[in-house]
C-alpha positions in Angstrom: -10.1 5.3 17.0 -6.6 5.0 15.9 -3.9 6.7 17.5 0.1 6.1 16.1 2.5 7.1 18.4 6.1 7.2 17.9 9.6 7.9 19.6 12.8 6.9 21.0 13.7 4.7 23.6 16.0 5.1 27.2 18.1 1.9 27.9 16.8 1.3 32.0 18.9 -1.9 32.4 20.0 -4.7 30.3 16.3 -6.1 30.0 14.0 -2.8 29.7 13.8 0.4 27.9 11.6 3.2 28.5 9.8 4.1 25.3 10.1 8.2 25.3 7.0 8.4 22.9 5.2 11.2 21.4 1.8 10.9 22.6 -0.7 13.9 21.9 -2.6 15.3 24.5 -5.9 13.6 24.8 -8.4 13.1 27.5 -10.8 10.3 27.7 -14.5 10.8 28.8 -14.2 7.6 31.2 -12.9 4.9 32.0 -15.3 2.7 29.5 -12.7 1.9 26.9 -10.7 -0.3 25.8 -7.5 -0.5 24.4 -5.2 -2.9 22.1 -2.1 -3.5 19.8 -2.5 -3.6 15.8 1.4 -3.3 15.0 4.5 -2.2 16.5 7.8 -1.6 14.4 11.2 -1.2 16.9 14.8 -0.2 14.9 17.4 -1.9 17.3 21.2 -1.3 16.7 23.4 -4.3 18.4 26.9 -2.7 18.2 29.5 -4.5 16.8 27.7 -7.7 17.0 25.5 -10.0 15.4 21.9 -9.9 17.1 20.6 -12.6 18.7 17.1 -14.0 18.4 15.0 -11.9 21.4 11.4 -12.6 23.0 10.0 -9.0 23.6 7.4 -7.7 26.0 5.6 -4.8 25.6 3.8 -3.0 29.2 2.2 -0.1 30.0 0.5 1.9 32.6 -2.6 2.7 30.6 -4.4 -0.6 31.1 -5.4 -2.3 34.5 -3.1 -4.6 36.5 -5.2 -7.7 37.4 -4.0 -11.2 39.3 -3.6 -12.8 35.7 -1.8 -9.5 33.9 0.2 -8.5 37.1 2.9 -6.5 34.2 0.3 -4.9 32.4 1.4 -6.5 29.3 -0.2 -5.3 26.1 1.6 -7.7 23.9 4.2 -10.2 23.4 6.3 -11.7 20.7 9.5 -13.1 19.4 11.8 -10.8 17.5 11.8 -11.7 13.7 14.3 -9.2 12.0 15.8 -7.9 8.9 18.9 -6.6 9.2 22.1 -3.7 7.5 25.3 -3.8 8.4 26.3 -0.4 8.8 30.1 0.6 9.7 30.7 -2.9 11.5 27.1 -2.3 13.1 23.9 -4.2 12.7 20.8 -2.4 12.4 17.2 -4.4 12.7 14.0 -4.0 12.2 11.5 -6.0 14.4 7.9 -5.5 13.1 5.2 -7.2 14.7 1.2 -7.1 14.1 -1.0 -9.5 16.3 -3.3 -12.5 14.3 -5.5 -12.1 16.9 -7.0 -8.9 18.3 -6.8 -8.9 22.1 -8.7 -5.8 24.0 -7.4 -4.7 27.4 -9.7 -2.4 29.8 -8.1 1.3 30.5 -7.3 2.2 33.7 -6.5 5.6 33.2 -8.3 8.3 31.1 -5.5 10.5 30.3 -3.5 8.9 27.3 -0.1 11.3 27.4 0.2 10.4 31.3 0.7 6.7 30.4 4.3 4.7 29.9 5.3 2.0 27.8 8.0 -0.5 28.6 9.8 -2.5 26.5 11.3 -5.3 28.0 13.0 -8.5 27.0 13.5 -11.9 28.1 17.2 -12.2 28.1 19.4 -9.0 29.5 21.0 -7.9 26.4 23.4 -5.2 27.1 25.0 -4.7 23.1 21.3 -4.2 21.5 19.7 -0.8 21.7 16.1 0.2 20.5 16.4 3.3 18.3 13.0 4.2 17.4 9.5 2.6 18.1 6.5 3.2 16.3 3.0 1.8 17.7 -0.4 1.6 16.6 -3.0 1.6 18.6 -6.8 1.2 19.1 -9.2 2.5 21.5 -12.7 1.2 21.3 -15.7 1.9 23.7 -16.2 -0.8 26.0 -19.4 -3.2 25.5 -21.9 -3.6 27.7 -24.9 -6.0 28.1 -28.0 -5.2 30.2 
């Protein structure tokens, strides 16, 4: 299943933002799923100045926090922009879309409960993210018996 979500985003500090996303209402059966990335597209607005190259990291609540994913990061990647220059402001847009598909197990079976974090490697406090728009896919997990 393929859900696209979509929304704002609420500066936290100079390294995250708090994606304010539109997710519907929907309630999983179990816990047996899982969950990754197909593409994210983020419009950032540096104000005044000329963006600089960013590594982004995208977290959320919705799958589990192990020993070797202690962030709950659902992907990562380097920002790769086009940019406007709009009344002495540049406007970008990042869009991303993994090579290789990576499945995480969900840890939570209500999907409009979850939180998604955007957060960057260097603070950054002149770039804002204006709108985000992710895709997303939830599979049944496989078993083997």
């Amino acid at each position: 299943m393929l859900i696209r979500i979509r929304g704002p985003a609420t500066r936290i500090d100079d390294w995250t933002h708090k994606l304010d996303l539109n997710i519907p209402v929907y309630f999983l059966d179990s816990e047996s799923y899982n969950i990754c990335l197909r593409k994210i597209c983020i419009t950032l607005e540096n104000l005044n100045t000329f963006p600089i190259t960013q590594f982004w990291s995208l977290q959320t609540t919705l799958i589990d926090k192990t020993s070797l994913n202690p962030k709950q990061e659902l992907a990562s990647f380097l920002r790769k922009y086009s940019q406007v220059v709009k009344n002495g402001s540049y406007i970008s847009n990042l869009y991303y879309e993994p090579f290789i598909r990576v499945d995480y197990k969900i840890q939570q079976t209500e999907l409009h409960s979850a939180e998604f974090i955007l957060s960057s490697q260097r603070p950054d406090n002149k770039t804002d993210v204006s709108f985000v728009e992710l895709l997303l896919e939830i599979t049944e997990h496989a078993r083997f018996q």
